[in-house]
C-alpha positions as CSV (number, residue, x, y, z in Angstrom):
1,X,-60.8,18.2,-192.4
2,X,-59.2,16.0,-194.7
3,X,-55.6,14.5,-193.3
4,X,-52.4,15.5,-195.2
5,X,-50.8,12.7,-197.0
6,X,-46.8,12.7,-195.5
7,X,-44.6,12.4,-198.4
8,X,-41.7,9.7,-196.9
9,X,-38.1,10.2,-198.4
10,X,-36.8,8.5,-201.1
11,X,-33.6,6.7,-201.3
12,X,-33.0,7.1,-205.5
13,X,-31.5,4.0,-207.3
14,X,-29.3,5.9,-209.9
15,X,-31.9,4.5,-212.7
16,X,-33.9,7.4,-214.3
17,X,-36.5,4.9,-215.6
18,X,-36.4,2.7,-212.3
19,X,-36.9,5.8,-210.5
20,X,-39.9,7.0,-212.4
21,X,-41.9,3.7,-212.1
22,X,-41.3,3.8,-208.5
23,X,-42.1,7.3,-207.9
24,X,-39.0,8.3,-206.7
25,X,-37.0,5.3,-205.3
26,X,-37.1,3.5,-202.4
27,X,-38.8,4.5,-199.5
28,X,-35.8,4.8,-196.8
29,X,-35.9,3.0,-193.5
30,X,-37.6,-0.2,-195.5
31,X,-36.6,-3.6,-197.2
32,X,-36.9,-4.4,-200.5
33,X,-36.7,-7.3,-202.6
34,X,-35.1,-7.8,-206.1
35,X,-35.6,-10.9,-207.8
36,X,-34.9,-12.3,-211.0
37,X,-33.0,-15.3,-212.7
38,X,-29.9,-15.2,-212.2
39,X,-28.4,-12.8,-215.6
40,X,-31.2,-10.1,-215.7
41,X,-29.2,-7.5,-214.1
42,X,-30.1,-7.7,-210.1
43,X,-26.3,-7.2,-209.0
44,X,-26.4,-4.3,-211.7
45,X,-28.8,-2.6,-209.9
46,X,-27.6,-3.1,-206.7
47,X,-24.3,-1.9,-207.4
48,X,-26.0,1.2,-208.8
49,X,-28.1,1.9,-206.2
50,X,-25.3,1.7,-203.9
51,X,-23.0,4.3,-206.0
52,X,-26.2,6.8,-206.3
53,X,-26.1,7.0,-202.2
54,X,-22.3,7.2,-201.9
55,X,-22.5,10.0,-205.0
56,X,-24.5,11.9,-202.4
57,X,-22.5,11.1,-199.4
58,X,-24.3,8.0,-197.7
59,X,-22.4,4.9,-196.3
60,X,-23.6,2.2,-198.7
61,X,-22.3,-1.7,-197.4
62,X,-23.0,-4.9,-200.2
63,X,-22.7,-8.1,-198.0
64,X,-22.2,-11.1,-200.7
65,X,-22.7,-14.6,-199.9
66,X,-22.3,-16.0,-203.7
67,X,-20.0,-13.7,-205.6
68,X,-16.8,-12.4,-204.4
69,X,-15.4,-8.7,-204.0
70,X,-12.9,-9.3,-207.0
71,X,-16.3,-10.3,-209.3
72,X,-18.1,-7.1,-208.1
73,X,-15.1,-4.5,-208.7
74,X,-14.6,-6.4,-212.2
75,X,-18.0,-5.8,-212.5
76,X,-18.4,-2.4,-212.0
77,X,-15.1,-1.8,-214.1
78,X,-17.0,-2.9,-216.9
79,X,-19.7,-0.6,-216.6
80,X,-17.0,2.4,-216.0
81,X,-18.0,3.1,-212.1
82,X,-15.6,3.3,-209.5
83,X,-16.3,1.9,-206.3
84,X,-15.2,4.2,-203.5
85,X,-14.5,4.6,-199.8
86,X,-18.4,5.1,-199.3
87,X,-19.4,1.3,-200.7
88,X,-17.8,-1.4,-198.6
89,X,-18.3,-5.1,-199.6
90,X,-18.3,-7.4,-197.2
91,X,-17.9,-10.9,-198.7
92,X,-19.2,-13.6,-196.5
93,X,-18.0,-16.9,-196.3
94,X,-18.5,-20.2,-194.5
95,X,-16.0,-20.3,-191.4
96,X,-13.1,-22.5,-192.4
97,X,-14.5,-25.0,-189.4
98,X,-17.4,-25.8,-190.8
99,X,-15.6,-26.8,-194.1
100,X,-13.4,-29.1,-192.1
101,X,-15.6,-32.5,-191.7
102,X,-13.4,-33.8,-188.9
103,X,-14.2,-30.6,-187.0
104,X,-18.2,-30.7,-187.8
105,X,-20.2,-31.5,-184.2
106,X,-22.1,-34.4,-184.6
107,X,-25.4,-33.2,-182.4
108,X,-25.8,-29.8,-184.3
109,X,-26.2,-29.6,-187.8
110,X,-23.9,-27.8,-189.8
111,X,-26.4,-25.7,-191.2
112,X,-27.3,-24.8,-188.0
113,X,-24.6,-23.6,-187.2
114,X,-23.6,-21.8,-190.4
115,X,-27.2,-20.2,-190.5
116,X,-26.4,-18.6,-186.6
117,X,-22.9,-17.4,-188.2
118,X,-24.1,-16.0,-191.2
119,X,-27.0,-13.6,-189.6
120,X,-24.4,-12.9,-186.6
121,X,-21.9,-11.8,-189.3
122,X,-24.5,-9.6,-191.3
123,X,-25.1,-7.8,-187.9
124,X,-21.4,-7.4,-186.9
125,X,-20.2,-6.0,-189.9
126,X,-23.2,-3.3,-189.8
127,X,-22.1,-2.1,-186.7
128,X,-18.8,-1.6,-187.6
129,X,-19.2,0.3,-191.3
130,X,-22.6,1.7,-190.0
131,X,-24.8,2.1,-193.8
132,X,-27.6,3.8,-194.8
133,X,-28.0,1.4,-197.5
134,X,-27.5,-2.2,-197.7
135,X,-27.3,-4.9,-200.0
136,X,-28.1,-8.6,-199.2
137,X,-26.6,-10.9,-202.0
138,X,-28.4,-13.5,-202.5
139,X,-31.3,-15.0,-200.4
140,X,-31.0,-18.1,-201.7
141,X,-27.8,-19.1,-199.9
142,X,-30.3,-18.3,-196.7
143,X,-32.9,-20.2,-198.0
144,X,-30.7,-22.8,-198.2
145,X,-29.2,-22.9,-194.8
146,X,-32.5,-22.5,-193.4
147,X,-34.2,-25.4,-194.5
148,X,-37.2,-25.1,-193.6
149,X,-39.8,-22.3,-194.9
150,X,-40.4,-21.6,-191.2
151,X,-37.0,-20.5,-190.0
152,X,-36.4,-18.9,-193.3
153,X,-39.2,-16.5,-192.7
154,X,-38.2,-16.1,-188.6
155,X,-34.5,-15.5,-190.3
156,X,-35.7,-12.7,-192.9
157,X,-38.5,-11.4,-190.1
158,X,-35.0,-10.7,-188.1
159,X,-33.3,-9.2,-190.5
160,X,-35.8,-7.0,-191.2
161,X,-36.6,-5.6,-188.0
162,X,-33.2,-5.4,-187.2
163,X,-32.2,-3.0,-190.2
164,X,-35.8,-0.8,-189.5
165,X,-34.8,0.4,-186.0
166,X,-31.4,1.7,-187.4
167,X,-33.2,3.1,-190.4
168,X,-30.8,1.5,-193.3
169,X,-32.5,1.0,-196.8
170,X,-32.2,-2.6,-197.7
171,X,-32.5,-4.4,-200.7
172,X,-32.2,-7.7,-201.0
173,X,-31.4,-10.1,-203.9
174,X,-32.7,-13.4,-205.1
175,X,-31.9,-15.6,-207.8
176,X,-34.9,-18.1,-207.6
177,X,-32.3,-20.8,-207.7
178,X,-33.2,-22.8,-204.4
179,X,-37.0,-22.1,-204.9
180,X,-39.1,-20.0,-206.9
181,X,-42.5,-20.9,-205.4
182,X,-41.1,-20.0,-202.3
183,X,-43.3,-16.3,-201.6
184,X,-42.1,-15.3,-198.0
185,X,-40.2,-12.6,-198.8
186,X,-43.0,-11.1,-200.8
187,X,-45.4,-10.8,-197.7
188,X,-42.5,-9.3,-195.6
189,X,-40.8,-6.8,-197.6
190,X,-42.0,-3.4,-198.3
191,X,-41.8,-3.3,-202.1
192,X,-41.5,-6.7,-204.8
193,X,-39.2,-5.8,-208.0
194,X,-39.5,-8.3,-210.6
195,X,-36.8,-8.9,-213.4
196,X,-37.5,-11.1,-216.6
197,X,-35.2,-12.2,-219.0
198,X,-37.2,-14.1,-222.8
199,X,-35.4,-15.3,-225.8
200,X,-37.6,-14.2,-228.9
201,X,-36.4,-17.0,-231.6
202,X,-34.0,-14.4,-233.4
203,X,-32.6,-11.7,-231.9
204,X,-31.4,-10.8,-228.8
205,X,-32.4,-11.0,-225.5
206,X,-35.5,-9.1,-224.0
207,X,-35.5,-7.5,-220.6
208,X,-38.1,-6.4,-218.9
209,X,-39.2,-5.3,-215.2
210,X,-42.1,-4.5,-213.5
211,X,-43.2,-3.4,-209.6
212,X,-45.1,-6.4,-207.8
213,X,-45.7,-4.6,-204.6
214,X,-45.0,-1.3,-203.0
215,X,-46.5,-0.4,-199.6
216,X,-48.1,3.1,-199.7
217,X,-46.7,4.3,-202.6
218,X,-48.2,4.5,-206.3
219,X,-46.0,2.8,-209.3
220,X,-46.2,3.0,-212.5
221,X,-47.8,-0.8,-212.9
222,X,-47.3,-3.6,-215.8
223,X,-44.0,-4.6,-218.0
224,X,-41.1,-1.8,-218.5
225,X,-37.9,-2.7,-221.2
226,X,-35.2,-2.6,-219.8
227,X,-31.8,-3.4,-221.3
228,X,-28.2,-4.0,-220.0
229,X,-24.8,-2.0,-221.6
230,X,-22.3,0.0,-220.5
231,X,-22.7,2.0,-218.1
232,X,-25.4,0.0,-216.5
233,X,-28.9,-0.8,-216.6
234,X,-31.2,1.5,-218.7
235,X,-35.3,1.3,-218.3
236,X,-37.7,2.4,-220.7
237,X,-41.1,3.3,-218.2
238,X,-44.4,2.5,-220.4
239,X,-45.3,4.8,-222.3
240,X,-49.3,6.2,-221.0
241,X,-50.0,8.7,-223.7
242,X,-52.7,10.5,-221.1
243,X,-49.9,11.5,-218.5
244,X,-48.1,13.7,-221.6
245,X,-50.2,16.6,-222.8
246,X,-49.2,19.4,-224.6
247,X,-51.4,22.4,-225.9
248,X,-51.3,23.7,-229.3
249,X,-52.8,25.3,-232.1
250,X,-54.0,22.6,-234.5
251,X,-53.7,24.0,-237.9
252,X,-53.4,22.3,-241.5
253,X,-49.4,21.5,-242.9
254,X,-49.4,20.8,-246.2
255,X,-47.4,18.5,-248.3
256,X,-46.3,21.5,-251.3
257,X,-48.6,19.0,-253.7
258,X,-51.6,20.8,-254.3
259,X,-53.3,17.8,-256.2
260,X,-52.4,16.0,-252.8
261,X,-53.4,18.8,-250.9
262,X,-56.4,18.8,-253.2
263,X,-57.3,14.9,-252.3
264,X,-57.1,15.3,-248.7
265,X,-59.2,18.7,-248.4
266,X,-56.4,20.6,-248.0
267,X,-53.6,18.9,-245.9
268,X,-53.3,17.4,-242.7
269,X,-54.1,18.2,-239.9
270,X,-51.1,18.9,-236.7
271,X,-51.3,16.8,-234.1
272,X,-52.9,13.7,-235.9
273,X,-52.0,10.4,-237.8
274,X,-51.7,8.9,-241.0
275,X,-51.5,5.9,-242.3
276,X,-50.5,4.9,-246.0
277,X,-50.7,1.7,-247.0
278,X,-50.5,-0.3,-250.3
279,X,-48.2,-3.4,-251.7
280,X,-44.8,-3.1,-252.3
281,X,-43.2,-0.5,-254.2
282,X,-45.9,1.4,-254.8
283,X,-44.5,4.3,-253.1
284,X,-45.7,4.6,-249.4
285,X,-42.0,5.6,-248.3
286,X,-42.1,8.5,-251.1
287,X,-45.5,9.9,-249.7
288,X,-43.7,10.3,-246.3
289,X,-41.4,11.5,-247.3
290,X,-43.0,14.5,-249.0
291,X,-44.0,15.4,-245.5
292,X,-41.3,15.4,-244.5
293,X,-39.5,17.5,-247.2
294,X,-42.6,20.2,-247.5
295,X,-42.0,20.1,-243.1
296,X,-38.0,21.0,-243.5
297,X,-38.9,24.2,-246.2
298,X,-41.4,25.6,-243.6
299,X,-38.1,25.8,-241.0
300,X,-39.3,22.9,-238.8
301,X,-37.7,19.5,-237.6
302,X,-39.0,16.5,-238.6
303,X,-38.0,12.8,-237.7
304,X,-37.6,10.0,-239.5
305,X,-37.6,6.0,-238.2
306,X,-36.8,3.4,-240.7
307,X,-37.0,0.0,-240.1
308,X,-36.3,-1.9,-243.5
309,X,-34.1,0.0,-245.4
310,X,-30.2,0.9,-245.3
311,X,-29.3,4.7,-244.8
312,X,-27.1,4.9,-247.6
313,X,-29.3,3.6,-249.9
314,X,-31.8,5.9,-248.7
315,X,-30.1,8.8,-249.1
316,X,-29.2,7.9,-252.6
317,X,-32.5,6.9,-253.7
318,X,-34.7,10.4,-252.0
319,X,-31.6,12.4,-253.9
320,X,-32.5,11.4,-257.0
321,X,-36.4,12.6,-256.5
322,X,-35.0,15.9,-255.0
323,X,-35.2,14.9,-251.3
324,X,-32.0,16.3,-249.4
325,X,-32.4,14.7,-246.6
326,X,-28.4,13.9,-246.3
327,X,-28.3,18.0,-245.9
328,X,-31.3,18.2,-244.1
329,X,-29.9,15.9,-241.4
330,X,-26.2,17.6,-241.0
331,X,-28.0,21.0,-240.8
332,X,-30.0,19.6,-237.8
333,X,-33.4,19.4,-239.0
334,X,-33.7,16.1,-240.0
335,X,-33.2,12.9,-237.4
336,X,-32.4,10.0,-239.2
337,X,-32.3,6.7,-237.4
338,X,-31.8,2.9,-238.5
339,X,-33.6,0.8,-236.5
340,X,-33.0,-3.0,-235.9
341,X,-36.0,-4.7,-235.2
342,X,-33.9,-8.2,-234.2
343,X,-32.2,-6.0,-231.4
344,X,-34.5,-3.5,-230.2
345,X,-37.4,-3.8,-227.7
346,X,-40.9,-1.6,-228.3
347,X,-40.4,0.4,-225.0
348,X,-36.6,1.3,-225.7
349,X,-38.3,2.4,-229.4
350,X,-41.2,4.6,-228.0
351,X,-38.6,5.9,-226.1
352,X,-36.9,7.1,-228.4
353,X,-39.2,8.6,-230.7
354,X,-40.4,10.9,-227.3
355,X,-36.9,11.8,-226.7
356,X,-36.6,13.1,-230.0
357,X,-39.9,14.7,-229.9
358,X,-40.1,16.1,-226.9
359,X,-36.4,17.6,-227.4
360,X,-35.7,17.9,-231.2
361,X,-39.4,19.4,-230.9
362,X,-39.9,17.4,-234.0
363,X,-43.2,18.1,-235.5
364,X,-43.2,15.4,-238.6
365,X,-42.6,12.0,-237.4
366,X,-42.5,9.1,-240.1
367,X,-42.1,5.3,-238.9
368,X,-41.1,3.4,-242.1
369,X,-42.4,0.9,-241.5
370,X,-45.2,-1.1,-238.9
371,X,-44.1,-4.2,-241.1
372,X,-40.6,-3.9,-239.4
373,X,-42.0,-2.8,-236.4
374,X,-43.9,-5.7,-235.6
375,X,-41.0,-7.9,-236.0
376,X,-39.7,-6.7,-232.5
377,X,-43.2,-7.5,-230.9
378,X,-44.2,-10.8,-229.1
379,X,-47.5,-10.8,-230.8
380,X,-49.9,-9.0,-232.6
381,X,-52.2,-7.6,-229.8
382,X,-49.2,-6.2,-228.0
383,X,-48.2,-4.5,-230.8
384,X,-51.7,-2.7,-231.7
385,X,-51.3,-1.2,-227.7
386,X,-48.2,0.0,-228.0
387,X,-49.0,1.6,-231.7
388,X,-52.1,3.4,-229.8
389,X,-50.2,4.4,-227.0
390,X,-47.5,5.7,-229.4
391,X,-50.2,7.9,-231.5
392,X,-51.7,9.3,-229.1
393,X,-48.6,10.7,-227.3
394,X,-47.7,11.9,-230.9
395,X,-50.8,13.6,-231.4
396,X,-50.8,14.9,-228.0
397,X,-47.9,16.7,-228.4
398,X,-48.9,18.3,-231.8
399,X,-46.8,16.0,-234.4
400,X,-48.4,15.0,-237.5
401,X,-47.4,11.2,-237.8
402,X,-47.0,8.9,-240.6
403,X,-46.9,5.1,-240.7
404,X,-46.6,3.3,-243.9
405,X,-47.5,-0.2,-244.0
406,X,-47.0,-2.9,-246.7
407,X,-49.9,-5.5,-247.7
408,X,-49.2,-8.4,-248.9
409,X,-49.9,-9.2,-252.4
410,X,-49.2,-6.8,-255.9
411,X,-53.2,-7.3,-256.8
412,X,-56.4,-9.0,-256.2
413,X,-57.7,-9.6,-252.6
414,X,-54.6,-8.2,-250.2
415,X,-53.9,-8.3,-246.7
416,X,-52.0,-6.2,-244.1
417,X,-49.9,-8.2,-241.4
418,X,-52.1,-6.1,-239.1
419,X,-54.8,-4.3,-239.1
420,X,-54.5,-0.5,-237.6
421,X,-56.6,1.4,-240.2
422,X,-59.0,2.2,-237.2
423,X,-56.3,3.7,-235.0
424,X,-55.1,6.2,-238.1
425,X,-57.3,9.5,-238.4
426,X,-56.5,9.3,-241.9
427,X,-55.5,6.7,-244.4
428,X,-53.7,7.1,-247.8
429,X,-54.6,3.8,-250.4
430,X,-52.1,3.4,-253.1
431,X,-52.9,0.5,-255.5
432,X,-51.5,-1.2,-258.9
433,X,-53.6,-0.8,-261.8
434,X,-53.4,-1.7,-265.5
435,X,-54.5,0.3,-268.4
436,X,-53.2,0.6,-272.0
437,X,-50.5,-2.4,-271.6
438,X,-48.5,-0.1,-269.0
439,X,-48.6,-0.5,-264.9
440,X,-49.8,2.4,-263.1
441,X,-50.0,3.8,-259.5
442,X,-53.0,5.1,-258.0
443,X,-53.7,6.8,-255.2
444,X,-56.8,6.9,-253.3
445,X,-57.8,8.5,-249.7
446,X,-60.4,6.1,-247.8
447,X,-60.7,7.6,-244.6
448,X,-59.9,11.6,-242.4
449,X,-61.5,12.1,-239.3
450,X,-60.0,15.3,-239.1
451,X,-62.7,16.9,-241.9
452,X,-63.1,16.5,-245.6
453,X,-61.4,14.9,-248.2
454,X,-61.8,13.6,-252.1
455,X,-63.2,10.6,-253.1
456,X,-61.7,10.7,-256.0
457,X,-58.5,8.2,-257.4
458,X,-55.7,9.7,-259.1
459,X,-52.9,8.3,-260.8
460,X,-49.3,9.5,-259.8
461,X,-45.8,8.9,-260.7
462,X,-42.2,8.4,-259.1
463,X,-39.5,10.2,-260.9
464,X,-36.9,12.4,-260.5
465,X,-39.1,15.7,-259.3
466,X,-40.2,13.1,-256.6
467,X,-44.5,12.6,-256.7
468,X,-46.5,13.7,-259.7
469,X,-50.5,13.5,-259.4
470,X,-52.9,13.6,-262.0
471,X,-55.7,15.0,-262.2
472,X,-59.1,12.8,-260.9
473,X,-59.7,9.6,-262.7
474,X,-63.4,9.3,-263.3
475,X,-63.3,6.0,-265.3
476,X,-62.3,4.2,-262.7
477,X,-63.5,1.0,-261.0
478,X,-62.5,-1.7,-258.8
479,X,-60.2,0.4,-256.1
480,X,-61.6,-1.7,-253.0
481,X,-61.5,-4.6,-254.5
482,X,-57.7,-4.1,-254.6
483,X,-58.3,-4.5,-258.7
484,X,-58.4,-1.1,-259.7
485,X,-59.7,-1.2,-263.4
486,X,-60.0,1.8,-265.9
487,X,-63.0,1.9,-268.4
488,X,-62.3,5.2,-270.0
489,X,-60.1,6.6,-272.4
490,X,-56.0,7.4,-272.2
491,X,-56.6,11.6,-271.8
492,X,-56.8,11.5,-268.2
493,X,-53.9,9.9,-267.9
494,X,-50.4,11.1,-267.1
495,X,-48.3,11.4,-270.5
496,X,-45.7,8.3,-270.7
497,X,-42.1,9.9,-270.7
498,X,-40.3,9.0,-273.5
């Protein structure tokens, strides 16, 4: 008979995202250890962690031995929390003896002696408030006193025991000032929280957390952004596309274009993604953006992420090819959002594109564009994960996605900043070609897994009824090359306005 798996309780943190990687919190009754330089939030979270207990009625006691109880009120001020009669801080400080030098005992050192006082005064002032949560800020001022790695592990060994029989949740904070190769604490406490803190060369800064160790419990494992505001610390769990499934019925959406419609063997497909690529200002945005137009007439919502271009200059432009998406995004079927790829991590951003899928029920989702996107990743092959991640969880949940991505180059041999052809079920080639001393736009489709699709090229235009496609160009060579050249006549061609 198999044995039943008993599910401990969980002290939460206050931290949806924390909370989630951890599977629920801390376990109660154990110690914990926070570390981090000093800046990437720990005293955020401890604070936090001790208003979510007092919010549900638990004693919660911060014992500081490097910031002061003025500090931590002004710092939860800042974030708009109130600490109340629940959350007692007990700031610890050296006695005033062992400050004096004339009153030091020459036989003992004073560390010795401040070391006894210190652990005698954690234990003291536990007994009198009596938590069920405790923070310990910071080891390193133990570290210190102990001197030796020895007594520094007997030391925390004590505390830890000491805190298990009265069943308090502890959670203890370190700086990694005194010594960061120093891993006693890792062996001894029940669960290892890691906090991270890198300066990208413009921009701000980047956060990020991940779960070391936790004893008998499953976390989510790796990296999760996190960032820092008002109102506390946010997280942004990593985004596994396999825990999110939705079922649906996969049916084709069309763009309105038949030609287009025509192209790509009659639409595309729900629940799959689309990549259009092509040098600049050949129209990739414009594409999309059809989508995203034919999407809002059928009554659903649709999503929009740009990366490299201003709102109010979007909105002008899209309303002079008959794309409302001004009105479209006041009446609630259109989310619009600006996205600063300097300032903005890829977790918080696959964070918000589920949050607006999964409660805008958007079923069109355009990012506009990788080239942007990639600017707020540390390199290439991260980027390519989280794209694939991204997709999937899009496709998943039934959205027809579309990524546009700018080559480099007008003409001749052209290269993407990254290739991610192979992670699109279907890719949408727009070129520059020459014929009859004018510069045209072509339009190709290289690639649908999702069924069939033309191999033809057709030429199309940007004006103010938004795309116009021709009909196929036959006379036509040179597409893959990236030097699209037409042999034929002019009578295929779309007539030049005069």
């Amino acid at each position: 008979m198999e044995a039943r798996i008993e599910r401990l309780p969980k002290a939460a943190t206050g931290i949806a995202g924390l909370d989630d990687i951890s599977g629920g919190g801390l376990t109660v009754g154990h110690v914990f250890l926070l570390e981090g330089n000093p800046g990437t939030g720990k005293t955020t979270i401890a604070v936090k962690f001790l208003l979510e207990g007092s919010k549900h009625g638990e004693k919660g006691l911060y014992i500081t031995l490097s910031e002061t109880e003025r500090e931590l009120r002004e710092g939860a001020a800042s974030h708009g929390w109130t600490i109340d009669d629940n959350f007692e801080i007990f700031e610890l400080v050296p006695a005033e003896s062992l400050l004096d030098a004339e009153q030091q005992q020459s036989l003992l050192y004073s560390a010795d002696l401040e070391l006894g006082e210190t652990t005698k005064s954690i234990f003291e002032v536990f007994e009198k408030v009596a938590p069920t949560r405790v923070v310990i800020d910071s080891l390193s001022e133990i570290r210190l006193l102990a001197q030796s790695s020895l007594r520094y592990r007997r030391q925390i060994l004590a505390l830890k025991h000491y805190f298990a029989r009265r069943q308090a949740t502890v959670l203890l904070l370190d700086d990694l000032t005194s010594d960061t190769m120093d891993k006693t604490v890792h062996s001894i406490a029940h669960g290892v929280i890691q906090l991270e803190e890198l300066a990208p060369d413009y921009g701000g800064e980047r956060r990020r957390l991940r779960v070391a160790k936790y004893r008998g419990q499953g976390f989510r494992g790796g990296f999760h952004d996190f960032t820092i505001g008002h109102g506390g610390v946010q997280v942004f769990p990593r985004l596994v596309s396999s825990e999110h499934r939705r079922r649906f019925d996969r049916k084709q959406i069309s763009s309105a274009l038949p030609e287009l419609d025509a192209m790509l063997g009659g639409g595309i497909e729900q629940g799959s993604s689309t990549l259009v690529i092509g040098p600049a200002g050949t129209g990739k945005s414009t594409f999309a953006f059809q989508f995203i137009d034919a999407a809002v007439k059928r009554g659903e919502h649709a999503a929009l992420f740009v990366f490299d271009e201003e709102l109010n200059l979007l909105f002008d432009r899209t309303n002079l090819m008959g794309f409302k998406f001004e009105a479209m995004r006041k009446d609630g079927l259109l989310h619009i959002e600006q996205v600063d790829a300097a300032e903005l991590s890829p977790g918080e951003f696959s964070h918000r594109v589920r949050r607006v899928v999964d409660h805008a029920h958007a079923k069109t989702v355009v990012i506009d564009s990788l080239n942007g996107y990639q600017a707020s990743m540390p390199n290439e092959n991260a980027l390519i994960l989280h794209i694939h991640e991204l997709l999937q969880y899009l496709n998943r949940q039934g959205a027809a996605t579309f990524l546009t991505v700018a080559q480099h180059g007008l003409v001749g041999d052209m290269k993407a900043p990254i290739d991610v052809t192979y992670l699109a079920d279907t890719v949408i080639l727009l070129r520059y070609f020459e014929a009859l001393g004018r510069v045209r736009r072509a339009v190709s489709i290289i690639k649908k897994r999702t069924g069939f699709h033309e191999d033809t090229i057709r030429e199309f235009r940007i004006g103010e009824a938004g795309l116009n496609l021709g009909g196929p160009l036959e006379n036509f060579q040179g597409i893959l090359r990236g030097v699209p050249t037409f042999i034929g006549n002019a009578d295929p061609l779309l007539k030049v306005e005069k």
